[in-house]
mmCIF file of the N, C-alpha and C atoms, coordinates in Angstrom:
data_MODEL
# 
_entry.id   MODEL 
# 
loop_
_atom_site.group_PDB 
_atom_site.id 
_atom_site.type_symbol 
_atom_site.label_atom_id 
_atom_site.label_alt_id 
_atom_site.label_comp_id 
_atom_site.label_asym_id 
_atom_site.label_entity_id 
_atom_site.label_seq_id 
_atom_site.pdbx_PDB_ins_code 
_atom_site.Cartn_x 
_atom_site.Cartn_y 
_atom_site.Cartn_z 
_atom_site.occupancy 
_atom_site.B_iso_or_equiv 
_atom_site.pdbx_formal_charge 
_atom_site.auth_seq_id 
_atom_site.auth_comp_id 
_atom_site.auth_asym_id 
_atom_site.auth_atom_id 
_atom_site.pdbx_PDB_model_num 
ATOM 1   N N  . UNK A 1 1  ? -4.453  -5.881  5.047   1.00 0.00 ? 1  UNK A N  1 
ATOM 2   C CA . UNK A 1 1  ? -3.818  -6.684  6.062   1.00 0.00 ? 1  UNK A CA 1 
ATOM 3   C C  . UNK A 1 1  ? -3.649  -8.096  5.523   1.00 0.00 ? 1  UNK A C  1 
ATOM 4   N N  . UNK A 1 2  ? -2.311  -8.662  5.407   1.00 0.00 ? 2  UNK A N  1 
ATOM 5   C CA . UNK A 1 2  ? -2.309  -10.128 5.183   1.00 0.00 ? 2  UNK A CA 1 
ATOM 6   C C  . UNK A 1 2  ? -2.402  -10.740 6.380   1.00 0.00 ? 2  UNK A C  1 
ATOM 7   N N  . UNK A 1 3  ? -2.693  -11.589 6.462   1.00 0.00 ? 3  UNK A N  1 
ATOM 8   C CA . UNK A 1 3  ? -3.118  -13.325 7.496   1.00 0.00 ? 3  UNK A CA 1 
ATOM 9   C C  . UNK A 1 3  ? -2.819  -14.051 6.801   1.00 0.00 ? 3  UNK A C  1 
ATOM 10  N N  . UNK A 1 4  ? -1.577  -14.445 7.349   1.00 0.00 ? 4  UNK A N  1 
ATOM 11  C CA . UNK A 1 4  ? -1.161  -15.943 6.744   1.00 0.00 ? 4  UNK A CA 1 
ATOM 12  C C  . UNK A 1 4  ? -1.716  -17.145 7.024   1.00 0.00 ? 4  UNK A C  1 
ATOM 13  N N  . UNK A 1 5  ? -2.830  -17.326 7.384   1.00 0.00 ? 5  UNK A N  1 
ATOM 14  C CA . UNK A 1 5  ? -3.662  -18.438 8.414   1.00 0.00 ? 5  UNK A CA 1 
ATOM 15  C C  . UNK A 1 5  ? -4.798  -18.710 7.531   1.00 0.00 ? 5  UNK A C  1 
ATOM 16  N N  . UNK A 1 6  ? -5.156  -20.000 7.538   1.00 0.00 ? 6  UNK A N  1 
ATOM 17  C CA . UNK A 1 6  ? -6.493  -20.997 7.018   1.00 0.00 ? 6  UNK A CA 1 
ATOM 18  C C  . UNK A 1 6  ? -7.807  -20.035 7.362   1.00 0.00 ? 6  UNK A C  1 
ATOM 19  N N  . UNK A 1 7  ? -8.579  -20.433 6.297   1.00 0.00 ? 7  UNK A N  1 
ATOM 20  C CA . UNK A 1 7  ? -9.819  -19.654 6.166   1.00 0.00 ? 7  UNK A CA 1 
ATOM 21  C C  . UNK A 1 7  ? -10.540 -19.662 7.640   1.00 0.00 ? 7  UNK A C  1 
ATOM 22  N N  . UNK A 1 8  ? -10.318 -21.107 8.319   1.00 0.00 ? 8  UNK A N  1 
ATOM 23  C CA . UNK A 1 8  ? -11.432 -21.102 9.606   1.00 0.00 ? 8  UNK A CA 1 
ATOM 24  C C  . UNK A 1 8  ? -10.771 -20.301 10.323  1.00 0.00 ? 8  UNK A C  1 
ATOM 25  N N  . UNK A 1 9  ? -9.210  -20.127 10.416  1.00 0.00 ? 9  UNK A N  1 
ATOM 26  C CA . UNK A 1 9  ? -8.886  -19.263 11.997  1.00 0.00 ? 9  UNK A CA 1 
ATOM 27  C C  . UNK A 1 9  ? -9.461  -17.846 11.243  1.00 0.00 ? 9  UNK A C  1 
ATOM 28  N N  . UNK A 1 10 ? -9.321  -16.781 10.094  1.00 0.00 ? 10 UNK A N  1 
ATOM 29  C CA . UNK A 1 10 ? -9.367  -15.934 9.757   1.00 0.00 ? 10 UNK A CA 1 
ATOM 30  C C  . UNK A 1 10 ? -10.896 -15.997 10.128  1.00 0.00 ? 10 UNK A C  1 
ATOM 31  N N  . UNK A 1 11 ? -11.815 -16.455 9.885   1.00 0.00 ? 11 UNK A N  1 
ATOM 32  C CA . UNK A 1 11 ? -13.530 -16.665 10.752  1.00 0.00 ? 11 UNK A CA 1 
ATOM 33  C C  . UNK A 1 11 ? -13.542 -16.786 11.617  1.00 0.00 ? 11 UNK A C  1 
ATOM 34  N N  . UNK A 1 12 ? -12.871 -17.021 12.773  1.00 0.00 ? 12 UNK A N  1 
ATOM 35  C CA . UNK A 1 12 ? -12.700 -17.067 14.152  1.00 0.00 ? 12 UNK A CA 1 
ATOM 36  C C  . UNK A 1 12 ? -12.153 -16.012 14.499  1.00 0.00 ? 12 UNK A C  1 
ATOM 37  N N  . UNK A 1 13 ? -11.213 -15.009 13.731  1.00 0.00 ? 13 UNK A N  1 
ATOM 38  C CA . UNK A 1 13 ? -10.887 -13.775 14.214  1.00 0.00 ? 13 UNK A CA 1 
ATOM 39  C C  . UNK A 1 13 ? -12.060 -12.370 14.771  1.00 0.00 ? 13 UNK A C  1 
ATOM 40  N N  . UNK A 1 14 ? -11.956 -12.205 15.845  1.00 0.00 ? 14 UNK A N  1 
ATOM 41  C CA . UNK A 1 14 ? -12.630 -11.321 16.635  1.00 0.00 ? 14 UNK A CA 1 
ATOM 42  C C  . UNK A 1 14 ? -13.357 -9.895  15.646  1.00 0.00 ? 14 UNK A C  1 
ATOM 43  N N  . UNK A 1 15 ? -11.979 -9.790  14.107  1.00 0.00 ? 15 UNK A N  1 
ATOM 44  C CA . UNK A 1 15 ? -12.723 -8.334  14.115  1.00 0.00 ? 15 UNK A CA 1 
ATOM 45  C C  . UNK A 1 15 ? -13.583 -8.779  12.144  1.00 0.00 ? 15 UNK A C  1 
ATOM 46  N N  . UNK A 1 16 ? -13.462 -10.017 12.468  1.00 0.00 ? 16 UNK A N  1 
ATOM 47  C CA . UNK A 1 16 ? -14.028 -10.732 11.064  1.00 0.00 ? 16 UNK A CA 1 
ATOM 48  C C  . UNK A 1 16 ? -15.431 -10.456 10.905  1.00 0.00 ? 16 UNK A C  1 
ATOM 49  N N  . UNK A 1 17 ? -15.871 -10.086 9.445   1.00 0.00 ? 17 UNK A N  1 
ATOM 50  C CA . UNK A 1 17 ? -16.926 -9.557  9.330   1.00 0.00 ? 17 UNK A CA 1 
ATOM 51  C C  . UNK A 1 17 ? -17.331 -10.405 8.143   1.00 0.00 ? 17 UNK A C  1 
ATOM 52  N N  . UNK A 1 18 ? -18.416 -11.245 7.904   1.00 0.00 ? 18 UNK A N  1 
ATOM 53  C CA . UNK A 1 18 ? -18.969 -12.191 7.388   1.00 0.00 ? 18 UNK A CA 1 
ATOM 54  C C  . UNK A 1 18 ? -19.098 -11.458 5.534   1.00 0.00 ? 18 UNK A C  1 
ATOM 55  N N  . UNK A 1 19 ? -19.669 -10.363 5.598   1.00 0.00 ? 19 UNK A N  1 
ATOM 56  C CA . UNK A 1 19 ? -20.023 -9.610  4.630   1.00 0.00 ? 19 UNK A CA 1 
ATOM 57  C C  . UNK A 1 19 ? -18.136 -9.392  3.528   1.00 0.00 ? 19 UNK A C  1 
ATOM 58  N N  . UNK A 1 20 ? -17.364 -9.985  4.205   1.00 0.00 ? 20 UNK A N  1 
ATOM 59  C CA . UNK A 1 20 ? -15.801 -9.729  3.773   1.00 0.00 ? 20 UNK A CA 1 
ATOM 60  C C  . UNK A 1 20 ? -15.030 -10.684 3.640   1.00 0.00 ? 20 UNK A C  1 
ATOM 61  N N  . UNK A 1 21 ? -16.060 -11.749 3.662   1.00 0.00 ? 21 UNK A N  1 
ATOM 62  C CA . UNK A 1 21 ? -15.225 -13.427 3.476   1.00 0.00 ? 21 UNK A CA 1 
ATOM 63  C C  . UNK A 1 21 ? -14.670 -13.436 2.099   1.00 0.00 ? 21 UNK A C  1 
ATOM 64  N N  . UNK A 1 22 ? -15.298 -13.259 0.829   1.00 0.00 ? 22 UNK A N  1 
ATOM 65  C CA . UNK A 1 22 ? -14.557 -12.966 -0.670  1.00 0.00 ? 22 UNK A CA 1 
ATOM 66  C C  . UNK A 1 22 ? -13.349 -12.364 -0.403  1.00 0.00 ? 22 UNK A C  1 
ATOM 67  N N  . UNK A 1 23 ? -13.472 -11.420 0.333   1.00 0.00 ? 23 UNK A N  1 
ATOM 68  C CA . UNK A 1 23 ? -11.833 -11.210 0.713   1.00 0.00 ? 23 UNK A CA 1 
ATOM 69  C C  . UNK A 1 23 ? -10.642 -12.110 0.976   1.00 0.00 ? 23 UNK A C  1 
ATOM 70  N N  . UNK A 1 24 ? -10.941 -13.691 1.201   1.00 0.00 ? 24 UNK A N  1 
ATOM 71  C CA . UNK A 1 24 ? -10.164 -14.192 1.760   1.00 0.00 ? 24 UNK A CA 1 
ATOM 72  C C  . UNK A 1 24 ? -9.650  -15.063 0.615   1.00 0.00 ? 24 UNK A C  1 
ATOM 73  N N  . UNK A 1 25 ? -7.973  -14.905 0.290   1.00 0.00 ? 25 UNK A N  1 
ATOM 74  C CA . UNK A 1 25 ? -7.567  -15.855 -0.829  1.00 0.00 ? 25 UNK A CA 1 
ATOM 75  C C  . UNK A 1 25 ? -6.819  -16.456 -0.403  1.00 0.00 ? 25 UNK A C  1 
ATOM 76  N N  . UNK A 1 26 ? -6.644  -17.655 -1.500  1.00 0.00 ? 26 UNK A N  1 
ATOM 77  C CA . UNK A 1 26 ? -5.315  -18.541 -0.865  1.00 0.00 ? 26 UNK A CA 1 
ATOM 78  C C  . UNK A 1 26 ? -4.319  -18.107 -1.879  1.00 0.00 ? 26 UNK A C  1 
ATOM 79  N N  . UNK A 1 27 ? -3.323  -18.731 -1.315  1.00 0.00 ? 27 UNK A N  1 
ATOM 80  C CA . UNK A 1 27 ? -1.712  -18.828 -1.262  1.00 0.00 ? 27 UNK A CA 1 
ATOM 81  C C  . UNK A 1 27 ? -1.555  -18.252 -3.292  1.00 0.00 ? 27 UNK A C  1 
ATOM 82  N N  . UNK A 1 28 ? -2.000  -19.673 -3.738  1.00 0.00 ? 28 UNK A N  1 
ATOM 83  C CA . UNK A 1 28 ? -1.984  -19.573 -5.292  1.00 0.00 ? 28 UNK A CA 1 
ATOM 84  C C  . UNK A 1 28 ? -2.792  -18.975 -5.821  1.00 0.00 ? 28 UNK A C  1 
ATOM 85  N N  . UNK A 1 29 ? -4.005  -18.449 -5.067  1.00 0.00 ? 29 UNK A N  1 
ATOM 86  C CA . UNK A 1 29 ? -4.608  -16.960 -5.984  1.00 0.00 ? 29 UNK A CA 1 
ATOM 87  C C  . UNK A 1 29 ? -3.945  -15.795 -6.022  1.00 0.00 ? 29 UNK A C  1 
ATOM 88  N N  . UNK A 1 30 ? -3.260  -15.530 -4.952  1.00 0.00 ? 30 UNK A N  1 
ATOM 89  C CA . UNK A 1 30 ? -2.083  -14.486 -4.450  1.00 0.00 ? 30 UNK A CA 1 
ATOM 90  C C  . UNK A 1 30 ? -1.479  -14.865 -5.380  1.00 0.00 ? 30 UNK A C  1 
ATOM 91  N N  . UNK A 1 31 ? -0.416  -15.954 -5.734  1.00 0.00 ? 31 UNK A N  1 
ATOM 92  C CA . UNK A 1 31 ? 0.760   -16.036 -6.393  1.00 0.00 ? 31 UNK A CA 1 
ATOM 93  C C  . UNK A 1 31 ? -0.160  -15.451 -8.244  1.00 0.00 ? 31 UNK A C  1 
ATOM 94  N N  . UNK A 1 32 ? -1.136  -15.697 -8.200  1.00 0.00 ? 32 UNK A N  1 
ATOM 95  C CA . UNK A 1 32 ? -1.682  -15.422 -9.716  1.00 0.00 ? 32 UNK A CA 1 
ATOM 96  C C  . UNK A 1 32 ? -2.006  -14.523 -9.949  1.00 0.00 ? 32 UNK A C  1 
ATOM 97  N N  . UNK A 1 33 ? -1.827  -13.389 -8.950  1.00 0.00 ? 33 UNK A N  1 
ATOM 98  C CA . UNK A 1 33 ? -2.430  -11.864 -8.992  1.00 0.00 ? 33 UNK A CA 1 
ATOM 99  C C  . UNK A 1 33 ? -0.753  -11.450 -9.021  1.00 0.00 ? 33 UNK A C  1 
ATOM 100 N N  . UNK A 1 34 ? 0.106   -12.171 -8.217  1.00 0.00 ? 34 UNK A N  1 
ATOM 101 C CA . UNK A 1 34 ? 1.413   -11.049 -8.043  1.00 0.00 ? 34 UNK A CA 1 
ATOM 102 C C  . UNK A 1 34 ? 1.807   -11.583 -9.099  1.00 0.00 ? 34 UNK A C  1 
ATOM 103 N N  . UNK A 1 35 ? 1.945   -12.277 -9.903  1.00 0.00 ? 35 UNK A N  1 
ATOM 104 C CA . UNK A 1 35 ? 2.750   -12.860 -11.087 1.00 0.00 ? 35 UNK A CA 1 
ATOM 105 C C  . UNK A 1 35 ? 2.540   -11.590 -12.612 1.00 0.00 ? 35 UNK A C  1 
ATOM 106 N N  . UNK A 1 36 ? 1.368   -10.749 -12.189 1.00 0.00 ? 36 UNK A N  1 
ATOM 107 C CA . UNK A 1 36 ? 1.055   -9.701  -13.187 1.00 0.00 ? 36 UNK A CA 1 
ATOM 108 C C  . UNK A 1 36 ? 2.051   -8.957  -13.301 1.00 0.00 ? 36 UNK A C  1 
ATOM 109 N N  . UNK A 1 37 ? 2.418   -8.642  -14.473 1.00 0.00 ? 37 UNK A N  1 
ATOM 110 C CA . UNK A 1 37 ? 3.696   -7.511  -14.856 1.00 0.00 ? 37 UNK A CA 1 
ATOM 111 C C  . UNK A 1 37 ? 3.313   -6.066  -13.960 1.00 0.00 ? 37 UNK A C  1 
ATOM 112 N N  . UNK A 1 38 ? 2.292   -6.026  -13.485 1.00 0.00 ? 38 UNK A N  1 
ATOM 113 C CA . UNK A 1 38 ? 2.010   -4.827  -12.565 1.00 0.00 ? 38 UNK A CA 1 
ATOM 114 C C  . UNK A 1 38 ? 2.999   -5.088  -11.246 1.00 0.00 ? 38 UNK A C  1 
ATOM 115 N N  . UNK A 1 39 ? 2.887   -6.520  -10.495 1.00 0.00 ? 39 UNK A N  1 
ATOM 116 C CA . UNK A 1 39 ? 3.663   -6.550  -9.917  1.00 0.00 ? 39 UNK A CA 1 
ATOM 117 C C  . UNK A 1 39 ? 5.143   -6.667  -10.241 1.00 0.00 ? 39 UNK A C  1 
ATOM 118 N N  . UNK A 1 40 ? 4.958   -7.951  -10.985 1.00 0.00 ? 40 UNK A N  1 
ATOM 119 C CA . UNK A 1 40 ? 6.901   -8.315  -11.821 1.00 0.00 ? 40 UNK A CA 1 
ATOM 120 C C  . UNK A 1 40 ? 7.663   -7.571  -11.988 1.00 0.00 ? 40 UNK A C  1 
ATOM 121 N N  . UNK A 1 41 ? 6.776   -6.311  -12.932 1.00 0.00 ? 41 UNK A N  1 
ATOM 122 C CA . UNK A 1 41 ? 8.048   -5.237  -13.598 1.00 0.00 ? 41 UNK A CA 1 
ATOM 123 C C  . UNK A 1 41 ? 8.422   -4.071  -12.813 1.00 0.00 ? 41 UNK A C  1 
ATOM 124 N N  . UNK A 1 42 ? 8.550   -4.227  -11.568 1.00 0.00 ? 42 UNK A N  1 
ATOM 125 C CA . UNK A 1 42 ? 9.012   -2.877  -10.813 1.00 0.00 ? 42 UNK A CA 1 
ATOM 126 C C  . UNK A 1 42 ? 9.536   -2.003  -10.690 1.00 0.00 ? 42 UNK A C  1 
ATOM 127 N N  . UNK A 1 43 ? 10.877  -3.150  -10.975 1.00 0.00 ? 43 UNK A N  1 
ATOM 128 C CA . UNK A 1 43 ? 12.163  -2.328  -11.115 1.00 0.00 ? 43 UNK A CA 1 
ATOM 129 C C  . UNK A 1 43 ? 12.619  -2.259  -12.592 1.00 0.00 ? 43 UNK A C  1 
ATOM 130 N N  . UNK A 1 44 ? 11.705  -2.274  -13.598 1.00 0.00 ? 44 UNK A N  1 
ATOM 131 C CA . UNK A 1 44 ? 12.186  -2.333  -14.918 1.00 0.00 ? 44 UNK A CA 1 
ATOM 132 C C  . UNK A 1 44 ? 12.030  -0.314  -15.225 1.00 0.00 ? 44 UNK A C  1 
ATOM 133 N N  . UNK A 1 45 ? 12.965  0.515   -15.767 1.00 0.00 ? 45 UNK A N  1 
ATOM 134 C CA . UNK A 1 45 ? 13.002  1.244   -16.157 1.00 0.00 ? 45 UNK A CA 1 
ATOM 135 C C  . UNK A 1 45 ? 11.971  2.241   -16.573 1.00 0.00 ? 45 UNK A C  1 
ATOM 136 N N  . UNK A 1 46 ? 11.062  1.329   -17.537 1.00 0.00 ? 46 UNK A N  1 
ATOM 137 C CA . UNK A 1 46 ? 10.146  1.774   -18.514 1.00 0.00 ? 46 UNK A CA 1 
ATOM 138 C C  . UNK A 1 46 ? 8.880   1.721   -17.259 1.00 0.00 ? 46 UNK A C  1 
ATOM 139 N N  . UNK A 1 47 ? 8.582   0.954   -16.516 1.00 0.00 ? 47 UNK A N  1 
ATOM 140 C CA . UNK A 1 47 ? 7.591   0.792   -15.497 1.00 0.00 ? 47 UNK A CA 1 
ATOM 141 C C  . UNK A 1 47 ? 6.475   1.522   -15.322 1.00 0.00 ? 47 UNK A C  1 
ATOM 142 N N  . UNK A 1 48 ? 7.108   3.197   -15.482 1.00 0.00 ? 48 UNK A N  1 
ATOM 143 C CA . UNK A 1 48 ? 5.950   4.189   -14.926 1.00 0.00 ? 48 UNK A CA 1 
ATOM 144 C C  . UNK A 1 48 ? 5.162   4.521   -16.314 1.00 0.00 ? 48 UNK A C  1 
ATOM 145 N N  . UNK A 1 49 ? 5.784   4.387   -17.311 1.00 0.00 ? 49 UNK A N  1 
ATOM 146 C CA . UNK A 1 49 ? 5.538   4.304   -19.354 1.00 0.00 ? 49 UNK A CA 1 
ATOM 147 C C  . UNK A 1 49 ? 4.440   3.292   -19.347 1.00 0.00 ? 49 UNK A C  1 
ATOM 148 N N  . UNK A 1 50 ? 4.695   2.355   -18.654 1.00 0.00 ? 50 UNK A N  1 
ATOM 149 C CA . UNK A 1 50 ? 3.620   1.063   -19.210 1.00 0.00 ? 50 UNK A CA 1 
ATOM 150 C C  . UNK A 1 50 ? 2.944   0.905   -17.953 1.00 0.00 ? 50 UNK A C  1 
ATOM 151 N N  . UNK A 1 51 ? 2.982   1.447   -17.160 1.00 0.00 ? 51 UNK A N  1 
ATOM 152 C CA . UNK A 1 51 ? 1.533   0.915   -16.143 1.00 0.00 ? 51 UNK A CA 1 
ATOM 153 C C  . UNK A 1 51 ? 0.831   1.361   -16.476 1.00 0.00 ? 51 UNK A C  1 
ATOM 154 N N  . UNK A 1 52 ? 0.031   1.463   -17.807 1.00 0.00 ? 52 UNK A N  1 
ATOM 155 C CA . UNK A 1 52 ? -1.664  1.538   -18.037 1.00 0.00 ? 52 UNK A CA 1 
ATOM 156 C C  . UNK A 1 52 ? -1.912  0.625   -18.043 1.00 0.00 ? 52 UNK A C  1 
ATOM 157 N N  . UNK A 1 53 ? -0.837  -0.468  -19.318 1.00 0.00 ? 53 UNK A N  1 
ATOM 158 C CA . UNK A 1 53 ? -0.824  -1.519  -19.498 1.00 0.00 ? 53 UNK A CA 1 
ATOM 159 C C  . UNK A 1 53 ? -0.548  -2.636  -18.486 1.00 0.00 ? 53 UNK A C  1 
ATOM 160 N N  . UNK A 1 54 ? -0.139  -2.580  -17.826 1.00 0.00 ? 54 UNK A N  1 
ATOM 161 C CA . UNK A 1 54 ? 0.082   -3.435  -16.645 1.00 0.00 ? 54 UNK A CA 1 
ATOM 162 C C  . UNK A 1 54 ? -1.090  -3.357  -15.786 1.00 0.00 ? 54 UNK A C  1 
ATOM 163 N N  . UNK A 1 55 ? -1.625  -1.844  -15.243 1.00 0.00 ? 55 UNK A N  1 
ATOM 164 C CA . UNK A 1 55 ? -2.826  -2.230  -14.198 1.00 0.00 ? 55 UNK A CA 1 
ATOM 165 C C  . UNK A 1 55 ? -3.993  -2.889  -14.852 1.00 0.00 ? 55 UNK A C  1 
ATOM 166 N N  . UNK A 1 56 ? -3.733  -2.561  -16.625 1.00 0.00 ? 56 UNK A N  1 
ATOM 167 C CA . UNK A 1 56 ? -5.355  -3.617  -17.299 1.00 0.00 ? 56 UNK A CA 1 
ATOM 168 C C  . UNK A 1 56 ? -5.060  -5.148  -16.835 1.00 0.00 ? 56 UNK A C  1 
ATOM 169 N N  . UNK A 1 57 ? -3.405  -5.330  -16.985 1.00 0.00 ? 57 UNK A N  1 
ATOM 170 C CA . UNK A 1 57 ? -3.712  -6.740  -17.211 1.00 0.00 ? 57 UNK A CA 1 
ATOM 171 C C  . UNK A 1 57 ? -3.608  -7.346  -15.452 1.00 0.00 ? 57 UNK A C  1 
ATOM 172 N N  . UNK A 1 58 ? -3.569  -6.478  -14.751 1.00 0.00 ? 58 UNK A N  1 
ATOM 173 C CA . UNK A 1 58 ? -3.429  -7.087  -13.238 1.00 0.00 ? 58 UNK A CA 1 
ATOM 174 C C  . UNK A 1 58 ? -4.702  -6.701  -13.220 1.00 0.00 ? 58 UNK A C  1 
ATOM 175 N N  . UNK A 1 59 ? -5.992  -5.804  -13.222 1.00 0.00 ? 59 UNK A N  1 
ATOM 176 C CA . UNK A 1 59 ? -7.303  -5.855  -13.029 1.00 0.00 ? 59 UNK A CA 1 
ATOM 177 C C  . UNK A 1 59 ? -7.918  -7.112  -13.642 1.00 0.00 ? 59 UNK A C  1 
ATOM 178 N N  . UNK A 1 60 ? -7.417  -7.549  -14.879 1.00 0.00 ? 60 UNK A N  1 
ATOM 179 C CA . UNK A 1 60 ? -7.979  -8.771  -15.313 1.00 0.00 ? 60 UNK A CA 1 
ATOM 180 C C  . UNK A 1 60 ? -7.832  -9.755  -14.919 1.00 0.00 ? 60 UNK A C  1 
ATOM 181 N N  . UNK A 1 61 ? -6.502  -9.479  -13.968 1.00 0.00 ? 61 UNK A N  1 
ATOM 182 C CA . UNK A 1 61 ? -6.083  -10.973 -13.401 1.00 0.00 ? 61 UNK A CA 1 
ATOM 183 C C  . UNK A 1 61 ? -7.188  -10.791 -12.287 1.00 0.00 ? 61 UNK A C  1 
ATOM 184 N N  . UNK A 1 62 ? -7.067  -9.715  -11.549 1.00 0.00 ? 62 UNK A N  1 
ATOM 185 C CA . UNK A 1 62 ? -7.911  -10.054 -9.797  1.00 0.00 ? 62 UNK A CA 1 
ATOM 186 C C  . UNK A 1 62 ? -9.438  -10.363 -10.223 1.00 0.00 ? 62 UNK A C  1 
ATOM 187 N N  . UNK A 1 63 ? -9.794  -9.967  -11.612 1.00 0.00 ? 63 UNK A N  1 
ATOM 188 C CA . UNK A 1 63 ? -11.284 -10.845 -11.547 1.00 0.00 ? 63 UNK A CA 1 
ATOM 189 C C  . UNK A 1 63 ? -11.398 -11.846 -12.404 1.00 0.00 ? 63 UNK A C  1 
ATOM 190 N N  . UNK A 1 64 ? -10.192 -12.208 -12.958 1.00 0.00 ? 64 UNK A N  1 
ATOM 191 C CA . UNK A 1 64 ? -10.418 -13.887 -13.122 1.00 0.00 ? 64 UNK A CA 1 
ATOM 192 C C  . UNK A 1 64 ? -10.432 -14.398 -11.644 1.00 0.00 ? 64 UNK A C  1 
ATOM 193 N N  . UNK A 1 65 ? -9.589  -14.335 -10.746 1.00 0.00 ? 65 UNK A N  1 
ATOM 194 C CA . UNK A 1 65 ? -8.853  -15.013 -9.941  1.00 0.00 ? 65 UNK A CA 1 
ATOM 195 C C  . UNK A 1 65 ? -9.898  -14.687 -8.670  1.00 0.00 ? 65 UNK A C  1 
ATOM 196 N N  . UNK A 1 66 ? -11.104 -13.936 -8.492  1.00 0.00 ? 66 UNK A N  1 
ATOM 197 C CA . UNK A 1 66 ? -11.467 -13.609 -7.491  1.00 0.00 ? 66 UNK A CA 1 
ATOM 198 C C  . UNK A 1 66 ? -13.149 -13.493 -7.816  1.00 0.00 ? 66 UNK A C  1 
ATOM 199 N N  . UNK A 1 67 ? -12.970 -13.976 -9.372  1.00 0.00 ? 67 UNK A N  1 
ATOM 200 C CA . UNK A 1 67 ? -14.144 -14.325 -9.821  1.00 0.00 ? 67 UNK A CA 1 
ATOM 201 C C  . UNK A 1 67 ? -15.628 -13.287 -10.094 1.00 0.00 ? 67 UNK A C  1 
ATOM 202 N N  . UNK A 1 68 ? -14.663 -12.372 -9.855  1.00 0.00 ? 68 UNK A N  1 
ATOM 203 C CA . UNK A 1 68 ? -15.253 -11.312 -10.141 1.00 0.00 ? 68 UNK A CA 1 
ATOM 204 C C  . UNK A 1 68 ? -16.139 -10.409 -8.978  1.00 0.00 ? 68 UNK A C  1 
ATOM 205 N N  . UNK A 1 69 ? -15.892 -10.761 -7.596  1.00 0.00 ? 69 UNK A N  1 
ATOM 206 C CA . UNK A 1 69 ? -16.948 -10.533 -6.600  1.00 0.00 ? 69 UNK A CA 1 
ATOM 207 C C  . UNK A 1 69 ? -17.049 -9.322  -6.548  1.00 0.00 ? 69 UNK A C  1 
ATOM 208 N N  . UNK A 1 70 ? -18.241 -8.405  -6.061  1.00 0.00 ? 70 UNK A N  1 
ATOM 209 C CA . UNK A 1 70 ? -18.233 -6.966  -5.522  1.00 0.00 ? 70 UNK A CA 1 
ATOM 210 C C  . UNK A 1 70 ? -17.157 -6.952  -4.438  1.00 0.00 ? 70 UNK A C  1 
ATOM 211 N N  . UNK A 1 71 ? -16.801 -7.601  -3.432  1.00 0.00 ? 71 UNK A N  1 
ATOM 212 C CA . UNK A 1 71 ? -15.708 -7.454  -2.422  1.00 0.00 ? 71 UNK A CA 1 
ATOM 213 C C  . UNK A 1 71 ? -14.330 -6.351  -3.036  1.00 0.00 ? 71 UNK A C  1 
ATOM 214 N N  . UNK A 1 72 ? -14.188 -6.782  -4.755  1.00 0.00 ? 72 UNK A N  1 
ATOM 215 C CA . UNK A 1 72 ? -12.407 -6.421  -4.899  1.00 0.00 ? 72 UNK A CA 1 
ATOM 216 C C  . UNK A 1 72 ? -12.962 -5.292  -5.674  1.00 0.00 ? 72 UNK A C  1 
ATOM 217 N N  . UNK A 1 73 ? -14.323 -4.734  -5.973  1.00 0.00 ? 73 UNK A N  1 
ATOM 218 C CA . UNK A 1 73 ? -14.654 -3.648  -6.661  1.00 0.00 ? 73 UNK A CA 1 
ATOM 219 C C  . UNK A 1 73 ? -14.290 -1.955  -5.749  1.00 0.00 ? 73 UNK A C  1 
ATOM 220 N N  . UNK A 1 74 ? -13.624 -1.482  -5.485  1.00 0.00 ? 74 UNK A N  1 
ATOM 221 C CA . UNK A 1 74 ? -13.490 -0.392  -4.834  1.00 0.00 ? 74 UNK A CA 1 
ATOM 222 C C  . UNK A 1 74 ? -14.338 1.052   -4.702  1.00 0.00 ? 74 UNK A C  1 
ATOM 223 N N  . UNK A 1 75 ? -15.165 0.717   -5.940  1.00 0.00 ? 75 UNK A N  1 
ATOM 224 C CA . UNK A 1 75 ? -16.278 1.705   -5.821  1.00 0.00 ? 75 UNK A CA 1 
ATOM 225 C C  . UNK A 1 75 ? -17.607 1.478   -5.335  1.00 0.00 ? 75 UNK A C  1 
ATOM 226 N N  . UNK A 1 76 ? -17.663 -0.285  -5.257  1.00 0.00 ? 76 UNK A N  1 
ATOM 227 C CA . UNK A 1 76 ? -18.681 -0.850  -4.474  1.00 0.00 ? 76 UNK A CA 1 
ATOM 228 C C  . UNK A 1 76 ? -18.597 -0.654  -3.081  1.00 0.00 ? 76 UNK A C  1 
ATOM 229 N N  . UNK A 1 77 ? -17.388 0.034   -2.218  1.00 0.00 ? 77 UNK A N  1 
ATOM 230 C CA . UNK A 1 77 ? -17.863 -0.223  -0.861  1.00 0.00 ? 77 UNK A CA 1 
ATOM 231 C C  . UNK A 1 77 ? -17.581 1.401   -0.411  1.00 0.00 ? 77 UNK A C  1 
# 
């Protein structure tokens, strides 16, 4: 689910769960995760050929960019 809204209203939301705050990025961490050729190259031809290569380098981006938390680990939850 995106929320386009500041960290405090997204903590004030009713179904907000404290344990899921790492979840919450801003604007230019977003723009530094979608800027990955995982996202960029979509519509490029070759796309489905090279997404090995693309999901390494978009996994590397979401834990530079997210600093590595258990939150974006998918086998952690």
């Amino acid at each position: 689910m995106h929320l386009f809204r500041s960290e405090e209203h997204a903590s004030r939301w009713e179904g907000f769960r404290s344990e899921h705050a790492a979840g919450l990025l801003t604007l230019a961490q977003l723009r530094d995760i979608m800027a990955t050729p995982f996202m960029r190259e979509r519509l490029n031809g070759r796309y489905v050929s090279e997404a090995v290569g693309y999901r390494r380098a978009f996994l590397e981006r979401l834990r530079e960019v997210t600093g590595n938390d258990a939150f974006w680990h998918p086998a952690s939850r």
